[in-house]
C-alpha positions as a printed NumPy array, in Angstrom:
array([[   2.293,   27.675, -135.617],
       [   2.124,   24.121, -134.697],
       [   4.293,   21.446, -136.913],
       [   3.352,   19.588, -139.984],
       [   3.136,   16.338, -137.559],
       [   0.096,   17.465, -136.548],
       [  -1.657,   18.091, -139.969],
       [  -4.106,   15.817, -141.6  ],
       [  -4.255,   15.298, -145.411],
       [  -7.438,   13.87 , -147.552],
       [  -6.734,   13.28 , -151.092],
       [  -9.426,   14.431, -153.705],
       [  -8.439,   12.279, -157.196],
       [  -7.765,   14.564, -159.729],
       [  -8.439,   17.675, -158.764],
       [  -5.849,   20.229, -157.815],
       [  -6.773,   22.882, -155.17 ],
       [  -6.703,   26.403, -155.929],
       [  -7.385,   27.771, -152.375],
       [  -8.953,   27.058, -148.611],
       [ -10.652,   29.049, -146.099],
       [ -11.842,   27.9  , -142.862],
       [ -15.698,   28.365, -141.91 ],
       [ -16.17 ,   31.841, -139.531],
       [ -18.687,   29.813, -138.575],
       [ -17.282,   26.202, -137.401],
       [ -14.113,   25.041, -136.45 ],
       [ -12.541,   22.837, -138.24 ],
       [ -14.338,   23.541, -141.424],
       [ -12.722,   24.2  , -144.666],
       [ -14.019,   24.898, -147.898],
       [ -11.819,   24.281, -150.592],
       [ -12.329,   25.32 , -154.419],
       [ -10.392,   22.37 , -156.541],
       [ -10.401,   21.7  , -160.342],
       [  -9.167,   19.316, -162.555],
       [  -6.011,   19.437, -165.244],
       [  -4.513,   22.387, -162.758],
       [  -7.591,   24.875, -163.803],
       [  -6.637,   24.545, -167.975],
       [  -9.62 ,   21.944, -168.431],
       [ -11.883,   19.837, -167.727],
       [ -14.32 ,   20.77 , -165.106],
       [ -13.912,   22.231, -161.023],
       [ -15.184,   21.011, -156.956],
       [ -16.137,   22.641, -153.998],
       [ -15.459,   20.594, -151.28 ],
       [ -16.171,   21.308, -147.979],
       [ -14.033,   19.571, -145.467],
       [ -14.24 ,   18.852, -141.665],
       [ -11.812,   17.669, -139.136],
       [ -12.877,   15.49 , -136.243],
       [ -11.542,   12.473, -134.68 ],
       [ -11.373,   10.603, -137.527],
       [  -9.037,   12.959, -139.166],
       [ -10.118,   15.097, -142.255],
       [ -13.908,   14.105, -143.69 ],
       [ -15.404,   15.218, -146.773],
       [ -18.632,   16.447, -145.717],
       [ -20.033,   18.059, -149.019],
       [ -18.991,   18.457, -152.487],
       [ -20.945,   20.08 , -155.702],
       [ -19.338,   20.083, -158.993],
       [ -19.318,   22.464, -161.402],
       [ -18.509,   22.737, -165.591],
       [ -15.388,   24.739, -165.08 ],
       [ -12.16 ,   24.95 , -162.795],
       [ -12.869,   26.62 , -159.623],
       [ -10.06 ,   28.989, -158.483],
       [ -11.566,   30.552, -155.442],
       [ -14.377,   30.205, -152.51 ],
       [ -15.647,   32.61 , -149.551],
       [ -17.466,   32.261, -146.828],
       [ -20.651,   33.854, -146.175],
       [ -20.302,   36.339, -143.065],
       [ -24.182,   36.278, -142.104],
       [ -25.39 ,   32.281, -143.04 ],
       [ -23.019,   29.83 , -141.968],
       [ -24.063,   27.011, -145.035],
       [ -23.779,   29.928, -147.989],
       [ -20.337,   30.164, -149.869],
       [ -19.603,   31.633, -153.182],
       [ -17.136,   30.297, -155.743],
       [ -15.677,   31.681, -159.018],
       [ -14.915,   29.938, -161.941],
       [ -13.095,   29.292, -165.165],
       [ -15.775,   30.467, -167.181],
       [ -15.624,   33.853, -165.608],
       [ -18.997,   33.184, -163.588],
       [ -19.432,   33.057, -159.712],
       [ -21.7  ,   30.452, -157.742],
       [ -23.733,   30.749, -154.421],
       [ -24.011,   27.33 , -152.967],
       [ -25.792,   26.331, -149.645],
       [ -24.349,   22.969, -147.663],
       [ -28.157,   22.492, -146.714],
       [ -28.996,   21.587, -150.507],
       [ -27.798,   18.247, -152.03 ],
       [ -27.45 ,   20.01 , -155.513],
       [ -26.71 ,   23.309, -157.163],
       [ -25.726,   26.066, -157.406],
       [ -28.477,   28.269, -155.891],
       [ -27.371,   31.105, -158.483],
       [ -24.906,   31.709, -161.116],
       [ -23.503,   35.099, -161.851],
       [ -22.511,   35.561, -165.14 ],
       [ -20.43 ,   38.822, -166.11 ],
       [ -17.154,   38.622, -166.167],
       [ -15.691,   38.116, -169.84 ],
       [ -12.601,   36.172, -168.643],
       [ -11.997,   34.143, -165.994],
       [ -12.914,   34.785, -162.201],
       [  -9.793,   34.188, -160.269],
       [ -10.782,   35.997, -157.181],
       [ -13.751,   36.313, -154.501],
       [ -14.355,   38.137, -151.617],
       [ -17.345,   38.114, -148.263],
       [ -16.968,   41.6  , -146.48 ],
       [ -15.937,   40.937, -142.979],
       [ -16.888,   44.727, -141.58 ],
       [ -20.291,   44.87 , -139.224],
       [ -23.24 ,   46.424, -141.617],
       [ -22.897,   45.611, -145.075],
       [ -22.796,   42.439, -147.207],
       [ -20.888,   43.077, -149.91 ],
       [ -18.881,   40.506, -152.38 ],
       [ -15.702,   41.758, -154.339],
       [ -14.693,   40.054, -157.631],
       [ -11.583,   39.966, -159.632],
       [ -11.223,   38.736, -163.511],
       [  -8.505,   38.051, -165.928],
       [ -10.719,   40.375, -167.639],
       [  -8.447,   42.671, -165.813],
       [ -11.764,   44.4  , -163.919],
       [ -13.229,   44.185, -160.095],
       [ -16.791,   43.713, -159.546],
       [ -19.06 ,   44.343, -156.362],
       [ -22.006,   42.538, -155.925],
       [ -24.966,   42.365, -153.255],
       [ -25.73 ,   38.157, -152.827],
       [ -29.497,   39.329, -152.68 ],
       [ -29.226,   41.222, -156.071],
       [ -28.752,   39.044, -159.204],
       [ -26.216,   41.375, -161.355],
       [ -23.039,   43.393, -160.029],
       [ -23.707,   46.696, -158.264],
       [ -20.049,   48.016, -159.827],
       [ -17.755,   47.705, -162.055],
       [ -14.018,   48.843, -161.106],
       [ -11.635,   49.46 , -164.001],
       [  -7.998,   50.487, -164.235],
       [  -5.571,   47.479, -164.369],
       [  -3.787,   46.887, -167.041],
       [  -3.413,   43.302, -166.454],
       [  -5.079,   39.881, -165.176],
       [  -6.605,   40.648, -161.644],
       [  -5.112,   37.784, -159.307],
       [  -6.479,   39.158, -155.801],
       [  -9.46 ,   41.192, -154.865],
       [  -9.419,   41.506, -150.436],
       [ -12.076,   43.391, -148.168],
       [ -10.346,   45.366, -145.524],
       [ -11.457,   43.623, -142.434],
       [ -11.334,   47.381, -140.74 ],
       [ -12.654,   50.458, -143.246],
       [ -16.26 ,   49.351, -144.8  ],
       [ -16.32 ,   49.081, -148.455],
       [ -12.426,   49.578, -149.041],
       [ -10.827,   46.919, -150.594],
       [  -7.238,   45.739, -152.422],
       [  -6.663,   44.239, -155.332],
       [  -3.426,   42.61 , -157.205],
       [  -2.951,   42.062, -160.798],
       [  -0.74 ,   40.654, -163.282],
       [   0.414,   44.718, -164.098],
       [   3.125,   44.512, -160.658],
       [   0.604,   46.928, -159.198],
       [  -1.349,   46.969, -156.   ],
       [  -4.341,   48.965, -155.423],
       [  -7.18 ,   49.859, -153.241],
       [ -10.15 ,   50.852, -153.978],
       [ -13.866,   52.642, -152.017],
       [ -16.91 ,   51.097, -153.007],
       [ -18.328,   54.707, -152.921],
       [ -16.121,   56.07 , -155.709],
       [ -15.752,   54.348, -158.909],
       [ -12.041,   55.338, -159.452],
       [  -8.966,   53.889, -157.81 ],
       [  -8.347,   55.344, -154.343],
       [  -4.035,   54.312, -154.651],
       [  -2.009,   52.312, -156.843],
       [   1.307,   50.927, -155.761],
       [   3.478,   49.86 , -157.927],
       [   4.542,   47.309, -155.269],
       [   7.025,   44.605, -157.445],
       [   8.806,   44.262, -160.523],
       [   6.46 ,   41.157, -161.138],
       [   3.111,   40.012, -161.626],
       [   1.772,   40.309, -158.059],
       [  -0.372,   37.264, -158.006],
       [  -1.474,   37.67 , -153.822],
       [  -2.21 ,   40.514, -151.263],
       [  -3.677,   40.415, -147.927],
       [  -4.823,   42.481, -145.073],
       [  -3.046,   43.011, -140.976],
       [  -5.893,   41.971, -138.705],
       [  -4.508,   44.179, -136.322],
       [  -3.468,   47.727, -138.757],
       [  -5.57 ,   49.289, -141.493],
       [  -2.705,   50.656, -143.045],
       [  -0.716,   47.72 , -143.272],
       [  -1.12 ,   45.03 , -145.988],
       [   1.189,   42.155, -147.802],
       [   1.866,   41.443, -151.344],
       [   3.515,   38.263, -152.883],
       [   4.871,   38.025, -155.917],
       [   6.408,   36.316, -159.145],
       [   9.825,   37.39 , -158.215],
       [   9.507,   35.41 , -154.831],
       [   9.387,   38.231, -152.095],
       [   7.049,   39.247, -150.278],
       [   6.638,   42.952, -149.502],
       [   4.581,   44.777, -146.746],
       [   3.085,   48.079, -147.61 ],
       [   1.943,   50.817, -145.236],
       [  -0.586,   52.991, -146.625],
       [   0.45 ,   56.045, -145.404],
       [   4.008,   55.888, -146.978],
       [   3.971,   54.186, -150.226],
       [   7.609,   54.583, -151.138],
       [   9.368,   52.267, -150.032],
       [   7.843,   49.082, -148.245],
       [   7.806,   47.954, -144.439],
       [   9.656,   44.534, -144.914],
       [  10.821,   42.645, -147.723],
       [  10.942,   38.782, -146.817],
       [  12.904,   36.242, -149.309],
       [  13.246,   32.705, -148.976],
       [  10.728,   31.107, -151.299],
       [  12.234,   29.708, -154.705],
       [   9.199,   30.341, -156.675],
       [   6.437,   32.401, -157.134],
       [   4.298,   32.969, -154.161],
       [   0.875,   32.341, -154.881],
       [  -0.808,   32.877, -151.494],
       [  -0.152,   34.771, -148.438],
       [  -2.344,   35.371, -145.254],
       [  -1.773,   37.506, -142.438],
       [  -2.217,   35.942, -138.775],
       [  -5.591,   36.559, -137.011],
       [  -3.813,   36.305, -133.634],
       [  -0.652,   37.849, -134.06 ],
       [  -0.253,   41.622, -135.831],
       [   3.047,   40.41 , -137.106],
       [   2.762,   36.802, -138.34 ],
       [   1.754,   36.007, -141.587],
       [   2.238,   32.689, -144.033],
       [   2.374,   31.98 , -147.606],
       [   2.38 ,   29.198, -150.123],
       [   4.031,   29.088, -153.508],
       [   4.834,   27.006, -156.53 ],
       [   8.136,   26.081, -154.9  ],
       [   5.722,   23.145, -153.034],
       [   6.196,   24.91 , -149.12 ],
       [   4.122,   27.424, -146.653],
       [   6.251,   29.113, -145.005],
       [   5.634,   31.184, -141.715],
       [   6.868,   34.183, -141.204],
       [   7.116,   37.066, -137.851],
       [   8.731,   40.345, -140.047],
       [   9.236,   41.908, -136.53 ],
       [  11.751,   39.566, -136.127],
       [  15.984,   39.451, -137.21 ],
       [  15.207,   36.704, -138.614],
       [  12.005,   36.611, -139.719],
       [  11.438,   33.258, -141.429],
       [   9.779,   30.753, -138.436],
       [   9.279,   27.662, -140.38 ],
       [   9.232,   25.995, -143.765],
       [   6.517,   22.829, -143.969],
       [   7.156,   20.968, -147.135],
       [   4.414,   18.397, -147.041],
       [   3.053,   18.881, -150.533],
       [   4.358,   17.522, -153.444],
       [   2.946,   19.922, -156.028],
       [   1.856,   23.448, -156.128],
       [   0.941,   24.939, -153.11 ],
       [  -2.12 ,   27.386, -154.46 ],
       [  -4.626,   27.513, -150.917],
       [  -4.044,   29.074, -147.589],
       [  -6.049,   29.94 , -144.687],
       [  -5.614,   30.202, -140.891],
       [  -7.742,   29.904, -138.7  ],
       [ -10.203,   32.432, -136.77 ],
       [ -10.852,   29.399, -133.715],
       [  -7.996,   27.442, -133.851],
       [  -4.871,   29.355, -132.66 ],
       [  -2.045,   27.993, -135.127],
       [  -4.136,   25.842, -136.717],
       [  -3.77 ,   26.399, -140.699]])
C-alpha cells in the first residue's frame, strides 16, 4: 500500500481527528473533521487538507461550537461537505465561502457520530447515525430529515451507503449488531448480530454487494456476506485495541485497512494465509480517521 516513508503529517494544535476522507473530486484532498479535548469539550474543525509539493497544506478550515466526529463529501459539487457534530446537529459547508456553515440541521437528540453522501448514480441522499441510537435520511436540498430509522438498542457508531444497491445502507451500533437497512421501507431489512462487542465501524466491498466488514471493541474484524449470515467470511486479529475504523480497498476486492485505539492502521488482504500486509505505527495517539483513496492507488 505504499510505506509510512512516504506519508506526510501536518499538525493541527489541539484538536484530535475523528476521521478523513479524500475529495471524489481532487486528488490529494482530504477533509478531515477534528475537535478539541478528544470530542468531550470544548469546540470542533473541519479542515480541508491538500498535498502538493510542499507536502501537506491546510487549504480551508471553519470552526464550529461542538466536536466534530465525522465529514462526507458531496458526490455532485466538488466544494460541498457535510459534518456532524457533538451537539447532535449536521453542517453543509462550501470551500468557496470564507465562513459558515451554509445550513445547520438540527434533529438528532444526542450526538451525531456518523454521516454519509450516497455514492449510487441518481439519487442524493445523506444517511445519519446518533447516539440517540436512530438513523436519519436527509435530501441536502430539503431542510429537515426525509426518515427516521429506529431499532437499535444502542449508540449508532456507523451509518454506510452501499456503493452498489440505491438507497440500501448499513449501520453499526454500540448493541454488537449490524444492520442494513432500504430507504423505501421504514423497518430494518437484516440485523446481524455480528460481535460480542460494541461494533463501533462497518464498511462496504467496492467490488461485492453482499460483502461488508465490521470492526469491533473486542479487536477483530469480521467480514459478513449477506446471503449467509451465520457465520462470517474471515475473522482477522492482530490489533490490541478497539478498532475504530476500517475501509475496504477501492482497487482491490480483497484489501481493506483499519485504525484503532492501539495507535496503528493496519492493512490487510483476507484472501491471503496470512492475511495481515502491514502495520504503520506513525501516530502516537488514537488512530480515529481512515480513508483511501479513489485516484491515488495505495495512497491512504
Amino acid at each position: 500500500m505504499g510505506s509510512a516513508a512516504g506519508a506526510g503529517a501536518l499538525r493541527l494544535p489541539g484538536l484530535h481527528g475523528y476521521a478523513v476522507e479524500f475529495s471524489p473530486y481532487c486528488p490529494g484532498r482530504v477533509a478531515c473533521a477534528a475537535a478539541q479535548y478528544y470530542g468531550m469539550a470544548g469546540c470542533g474543525t473541519l479542515a480541508v487538507l491538500e498535498q502538493n509539493e510542499a507536502g501537506i497544506v491546510l487549504l480551508r478550515s471553519f470552526d464550529w461550537n461542538d466536536g466534530l466526529f465525522d465529514v462526507t463529501w458531496s458526490e455532485n459539487n466538488e466544494n460541498m461537505l457535510i459534518t456532524c457534530s457533538g451537539d447532535g446537529s449536521l453542517q453543509i459547508w462550501d470551500m468557496a465561502k470564507t465562513k459558515g456553515p451554509l445550513q445547520v440541521y438540527k434533529e438528532h437528540t444526542l450526538e451525531a457520530y456518523s454521516v454519509d453522501w450516497s455514492q449510487t448514480r441518481g439519487e442524493q441522499l445523506v444517511v445519519s447515525g446518533s447516539w440517540d441510537q436512530t438513523a436519519k435520511l436527509w435530501d441536502p436540498a430539503v431542510g429537515k430529515s426525509l426518515c427516521t430509522f429506529k431499532g437499535h438498542e444502542a449508540v449508532i457508531y456507523s451509518t454506510i451507503w452501499s456503493p452498489h444497491i440505491p438507497g440500501c445502507f448499513a449501520s453499526a451500533s454500540g448493541d454488537q449488531t449490524l444492520r442494513i437497512w432500504d430507504v423505501k421501507t421504514p423497518g430494518v431489512k437484516l440485523v446481524i448480530p455480528a460481535h460480542q462487542a460494541e461494533v463501533l465501524s462497518c464498511d462496504w466491498c467496492k467490488y461485492d454487494e453482499n460483502l461488508l466488514v465490521t470492526g469491533a471493541v473486542d479487536c477483530s474484524l469480521k467480514g459478513w456476506d449477506l446471503r449467509n449470515i451465520r457465520q462470517p467470511v474471515f475473522v482477522l486479529l492482530g490489533h490490541t485495541y478497539a478498532i475504530r475504523r476500517v475501509k475496504f480497498s477501492p482497487f482491490h476486492a480483497t484489501i481493506l485497512a483499519s485504525c484503532s485505539y492501539d495507535f496503528t492502521v493496519r492493512f490487510w488482504d483476507f484472501s491471503k494465509p496470512n492475511p495481515l500486509l502491514e502495520t504503520v505505527e506513525h501516530h502516537t495517539e488514537f488512530t480515529c480517521g481512515l480513508d483511501l483513496s479513489l485516484h491515488n492507488r495505495g495512497q491512504v
